[in-house]
C-alpha positions in Angstrom: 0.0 0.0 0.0 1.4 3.7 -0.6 2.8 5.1 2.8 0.7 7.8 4.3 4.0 8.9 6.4 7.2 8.4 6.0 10.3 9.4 8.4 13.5 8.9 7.3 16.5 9.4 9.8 14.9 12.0 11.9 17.5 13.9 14.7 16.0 16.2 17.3 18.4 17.8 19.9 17.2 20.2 22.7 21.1 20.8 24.1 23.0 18.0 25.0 19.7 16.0 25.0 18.7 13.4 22.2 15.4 13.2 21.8 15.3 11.8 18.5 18.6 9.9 17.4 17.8 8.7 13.9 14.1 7.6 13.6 12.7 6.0 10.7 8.7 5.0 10.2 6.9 3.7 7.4 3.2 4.0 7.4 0.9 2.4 5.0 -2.3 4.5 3.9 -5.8 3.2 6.0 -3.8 1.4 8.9 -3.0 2.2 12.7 0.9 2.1 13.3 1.4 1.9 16.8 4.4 4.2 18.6 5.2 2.2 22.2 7.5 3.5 24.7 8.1 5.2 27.8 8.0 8.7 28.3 11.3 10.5 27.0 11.5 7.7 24.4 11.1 10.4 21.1 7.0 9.5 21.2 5.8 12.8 21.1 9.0 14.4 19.3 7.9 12.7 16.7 4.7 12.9 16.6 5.4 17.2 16.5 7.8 16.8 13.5 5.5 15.2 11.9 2.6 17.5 12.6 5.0 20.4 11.2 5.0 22.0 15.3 8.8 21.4 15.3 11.9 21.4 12.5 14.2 18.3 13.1 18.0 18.9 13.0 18.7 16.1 10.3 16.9 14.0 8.3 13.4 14.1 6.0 9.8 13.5 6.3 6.3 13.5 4.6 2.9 13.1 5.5 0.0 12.9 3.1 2.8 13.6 0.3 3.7 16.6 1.7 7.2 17.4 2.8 6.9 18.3 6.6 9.2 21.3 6.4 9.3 22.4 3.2 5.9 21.7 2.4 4.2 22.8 6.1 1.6 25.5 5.4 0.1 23.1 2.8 0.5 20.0 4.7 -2.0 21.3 8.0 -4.7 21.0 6.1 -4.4 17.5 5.5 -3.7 16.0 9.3 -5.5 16.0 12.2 -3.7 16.0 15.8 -5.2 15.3 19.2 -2.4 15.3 21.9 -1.9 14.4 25.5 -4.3 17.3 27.4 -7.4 18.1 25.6 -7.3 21.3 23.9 -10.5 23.0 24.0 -11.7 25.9 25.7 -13.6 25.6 28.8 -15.8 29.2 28.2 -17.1 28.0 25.0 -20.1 25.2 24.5 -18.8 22.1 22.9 -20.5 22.9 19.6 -18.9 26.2 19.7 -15.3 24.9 20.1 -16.0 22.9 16.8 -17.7 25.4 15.0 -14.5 27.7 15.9 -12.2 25.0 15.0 -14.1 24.8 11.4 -13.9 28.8 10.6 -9.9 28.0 11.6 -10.1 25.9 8.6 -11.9 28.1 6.4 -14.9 25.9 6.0 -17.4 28.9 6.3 -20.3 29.7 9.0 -22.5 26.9 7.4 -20.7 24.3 6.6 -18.4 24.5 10.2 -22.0 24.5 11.9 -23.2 21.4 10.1 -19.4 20.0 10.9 -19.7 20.7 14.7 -23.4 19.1 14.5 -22.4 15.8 12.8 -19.4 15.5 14.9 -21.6 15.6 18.1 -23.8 13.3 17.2 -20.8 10.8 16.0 -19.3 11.0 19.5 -22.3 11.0 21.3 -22.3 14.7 22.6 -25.3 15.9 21.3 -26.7 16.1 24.6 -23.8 18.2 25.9 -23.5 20.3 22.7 -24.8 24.1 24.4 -23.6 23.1 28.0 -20.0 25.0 28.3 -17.1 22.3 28.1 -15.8 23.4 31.8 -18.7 21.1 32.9 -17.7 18.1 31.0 -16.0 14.7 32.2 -12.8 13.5 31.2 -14.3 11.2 28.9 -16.4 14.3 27.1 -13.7 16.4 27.0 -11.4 14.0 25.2 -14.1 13.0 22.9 -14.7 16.3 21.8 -10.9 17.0 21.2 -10.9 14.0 19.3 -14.0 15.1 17.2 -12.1 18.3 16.4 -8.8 16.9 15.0 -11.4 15.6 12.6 -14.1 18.6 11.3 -11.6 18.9 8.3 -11.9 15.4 7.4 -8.2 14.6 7.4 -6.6 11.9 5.8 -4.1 11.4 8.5 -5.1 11.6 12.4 -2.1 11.5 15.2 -3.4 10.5 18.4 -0.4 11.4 21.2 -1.3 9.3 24.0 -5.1 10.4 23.5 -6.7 7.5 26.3 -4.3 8.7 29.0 -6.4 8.9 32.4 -9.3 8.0 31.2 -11.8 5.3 32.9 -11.9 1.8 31.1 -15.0 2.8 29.5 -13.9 5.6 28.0 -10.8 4.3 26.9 -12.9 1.3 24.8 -15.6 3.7 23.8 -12.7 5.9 21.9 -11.5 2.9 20.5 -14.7 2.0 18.9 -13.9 5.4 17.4 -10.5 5.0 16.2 -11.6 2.0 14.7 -14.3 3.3 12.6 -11.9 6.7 11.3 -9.5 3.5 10.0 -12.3 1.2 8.3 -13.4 4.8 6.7 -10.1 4.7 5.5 -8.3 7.2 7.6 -4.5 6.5 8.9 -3.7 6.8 12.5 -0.2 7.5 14.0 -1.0 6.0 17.6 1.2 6.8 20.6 0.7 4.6 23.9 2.3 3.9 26.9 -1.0 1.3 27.4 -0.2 -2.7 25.9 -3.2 -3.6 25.6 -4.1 -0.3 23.5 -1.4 -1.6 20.9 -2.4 -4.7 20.8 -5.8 -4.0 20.4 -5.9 -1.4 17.8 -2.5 -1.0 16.1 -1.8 -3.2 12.4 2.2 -2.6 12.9 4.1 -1.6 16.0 6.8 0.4 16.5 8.8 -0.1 20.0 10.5 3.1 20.5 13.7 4.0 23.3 16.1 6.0 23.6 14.7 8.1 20.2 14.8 5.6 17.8 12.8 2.2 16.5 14.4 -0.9 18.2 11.7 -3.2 17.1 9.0 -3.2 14.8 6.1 -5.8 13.3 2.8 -6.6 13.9 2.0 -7.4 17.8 2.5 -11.3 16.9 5.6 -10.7 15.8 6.9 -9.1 18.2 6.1 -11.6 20.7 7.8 -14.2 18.3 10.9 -12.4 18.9 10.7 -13.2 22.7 9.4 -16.6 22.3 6.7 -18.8 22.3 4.0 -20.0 25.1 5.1 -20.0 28.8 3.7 -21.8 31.5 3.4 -20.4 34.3 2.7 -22.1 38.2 2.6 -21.5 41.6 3.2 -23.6 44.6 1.6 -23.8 48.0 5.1 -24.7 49.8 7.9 -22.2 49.6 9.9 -25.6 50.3 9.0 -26.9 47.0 9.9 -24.0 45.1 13.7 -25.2 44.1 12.2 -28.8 43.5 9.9 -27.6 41.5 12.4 -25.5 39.4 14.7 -28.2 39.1 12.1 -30.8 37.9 10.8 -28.9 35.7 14.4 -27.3 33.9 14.5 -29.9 31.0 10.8 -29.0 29.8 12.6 -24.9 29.4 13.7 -24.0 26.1 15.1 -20.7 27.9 15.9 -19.0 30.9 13.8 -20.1 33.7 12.4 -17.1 35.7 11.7 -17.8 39.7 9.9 -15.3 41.9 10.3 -16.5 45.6 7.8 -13.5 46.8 4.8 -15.7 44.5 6.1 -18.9 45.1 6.3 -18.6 40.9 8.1 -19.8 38.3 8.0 -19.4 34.4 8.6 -21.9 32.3 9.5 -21.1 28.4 8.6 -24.3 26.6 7.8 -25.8 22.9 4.3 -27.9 22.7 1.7 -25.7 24.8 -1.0 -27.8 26.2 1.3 -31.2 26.0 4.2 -29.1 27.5 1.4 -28.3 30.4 0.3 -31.5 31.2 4.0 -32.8 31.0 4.8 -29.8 33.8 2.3 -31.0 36.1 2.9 -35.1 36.1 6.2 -34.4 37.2 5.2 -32.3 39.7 2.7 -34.7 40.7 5.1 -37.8 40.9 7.4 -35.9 43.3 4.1 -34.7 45.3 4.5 -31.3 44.8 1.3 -29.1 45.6 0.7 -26.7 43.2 -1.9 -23.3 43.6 -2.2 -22.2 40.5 -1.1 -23.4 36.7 -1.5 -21.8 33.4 -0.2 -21.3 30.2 0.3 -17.8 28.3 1.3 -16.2 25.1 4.2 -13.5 26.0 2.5 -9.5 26.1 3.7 -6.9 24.6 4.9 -6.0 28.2 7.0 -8.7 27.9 8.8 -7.6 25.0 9.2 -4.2 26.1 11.0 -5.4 28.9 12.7 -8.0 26.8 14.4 -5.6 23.8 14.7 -2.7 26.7 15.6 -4.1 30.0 13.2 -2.0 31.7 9.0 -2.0 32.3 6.7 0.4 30.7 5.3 3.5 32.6 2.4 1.9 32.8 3.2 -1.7 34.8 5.5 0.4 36.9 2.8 3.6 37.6 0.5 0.0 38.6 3.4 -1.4 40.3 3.0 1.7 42.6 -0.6 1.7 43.1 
C-alpha cells in the first residue's frame, strides 16, 4: 500500500539531550501504526515533526505527500492531531469549540455549523453540545478534542497518547472510534504507553527508546521475537519451590524465571497444552502441591521489557498503586 508517512532518519536535539537519534517510520495508507514506549522515548518528538509543530536537526519526512518542512503551510490542512491534554476551551459550548475550530479551517459559518453538529452526534455529545465544556467529564472532554482533530476530514489523524487517564470505559468507547476513522479509511499514527491499547488497535508496532525504532512488526511478531507459550505455576510450599524448578528445567527452552515472593516460576517451553500436562505429572510424581497453573502467550509487556531491559510507565505507575 502507498505510505501515508514516511520518516527517514529523523534527529532532534534540545542541548546536549537526544530526543530523536535517527528515527525512521513507514506508514501504510488506512492502517493504525502503533508508537510504544516510555516517556522520554522520542514518542511525542515525533509525533510534532511530523505535525510540522517542530523542524528536526537532520533527516526528512512527509505526510500525506507533503514534505513536513518544506511543504508545512500546505500540509496542516491535510492532518488531524489530538495530543496528550485536551485542547479546547472551557468558556465555550462544545459545539462552539467545533464550530470555531471549522472557521480556523476556512470551511465557512454553514458548513463549520453542520461540521460541529455531525461531529456531536458521532461522539455521542449531542446532549452536551450548548452546556459549556468546563462542565464536562474527562471522557467528554477527550471526545470532543478527538471530534475536532477531525471537522476537516483529514486523511491522517495523530493521536499522542489520547486514552491517558481516562476510565476503562472511555478508553474502549474511543477505541470504537478509532476503529471506525480507520475502516473509513483514515491512517492513524497512535502513541501509547498502554499494551493492551497496541495490541488491540494498532496493524504494525513500532517499539521506541532512547529516540529511535528498536523493534517493529505486527503485535504477533513481536512476541515471536521473545518466544513462544510460557507456563506459568505457583506452589503452595515455599519448600518446594527449588524442587519444582529443578524438575521442571528440561521441559525450558530458555531461561527459567523464579519469583520467591509468588512462590512462581516461568517456564519457556515448545508444545503448549502437552508441555502443560507434561509440567504438572512431574510435579505430581514428586508430590508437589501446586496453587495455581496456566499457560500464556508473552505480552507486549513482555517484549518491552525483553528488547529494553526495563518496564513500561504503565506496569510500573501500577506497580506503585
Amino acid at each position: 500500500m502507498p505510505a501515508a508517512i514516511t520518516a527517514e532518519g529523523l534527529v532532534k536535539k534540545y542541548g546536549d539531550v537526544v530526543a530523536l537519534d535517527g528515527m525512521e517510520l513507514t506508514v501504510p495508507e488506512g492502517t493504525v501504526f502503533g508508537l510504544l514506549g516510555p516517556n522520554g522515548a522520542g514518542k511525542t518528538t515525533t509525533v510534532r515533526i511530523l505535525t510540522t509543530l517542530l523542524t528536526p536537526d537532520a533527516g526528512h519526512a512527509t505526510v500525506a505527500g507533503f514534505d513536513v518542512v518544506r511543504d508545512a503551510r500546505r500540509l496542516r490542512a491535510h492532518i488531524g492531531a489530538s495530543g496528550q491534554y485536551a485542547a479546547v476551551d472551557d468558556h465555550l459550548t462544545g459545539a462552539e469549540n467545533l464550530e470555531m475550530v471549522g472557521r480556523l479551517y476556512h470551511l465557512g459559518v454553514k458548513r463549520s455549523r453542520q461540521r460541529a453538529r455531525d461531529l456531536l452526534d458521532r461522539f455521542d455529545l449531542t446532549e452536551a453540545a450548548d452546556r459549556p465544556v468546563q462542565g464536562y467529564s474527562g471522557g467528554m472532554r477527550r471526545r470532543l478534542d478527538l471530534a475536532g482533530a477531525l471537522v476537516a476530514t483529514p486523511p491522517v489523524l495523530f493521536l499522542d497518547e489520547p486514552t491517558t487517564g481516562l476510565d476503562p470505559r472511555a478508553r474502549a468507547s474511543l477505541w470504537e472510534v478509532i476503529a471506525e476513522l480507520v475502516a473509513d479509511g483514515t491512517t492513524v499514527l497512535l502513541t501509547t504507553q498502554y499494551m493492551e491499547e497496541a495490541d488491540r488497535l494498532a496493524d504494525r508496532i513500532a517499539v521506541v527508546d532512547h529516540g529511535r525504532v528498536i523493534a517493529l512488526g505486527t503485535a504477533d511478531q513481536l512476541k515471536d521475537q521473545v518466544g513462544g507459550d510460557r507456563i506459568e505455576l505457583s506452589v503452595t510450599s515455599a519448600a518446594d519451590l527449588e524442587t519444582a524448578r529443578r524438575m521442571l528445567a528440561p521441559l525450558a527452552v530458555g531461561d527459567m524465571q523464579l519469583d520467591p515472593t509468588a512462590l512462581q516460576v516461568t517456564i519457556p517451553v515448545i508444545g503448549g497444552a502437552a508441555a502443560l500436562t507434561s509440567a504438572l505429572g512431574h510435579l505430581a510424581a514428586e508430590r508437589i502441591a501446586v496453587r495455581d497453573a496456566g499457560l500464556r502467550r508473552p505480552t507486549l509487556d513482555d517484549v518491552f521489557l525483553t528488547l529494553t531491559g526495563h518496564e513500561t510507565d504503565e506496569t510500573s505507575k501500577e506497580t506503585v498503586r
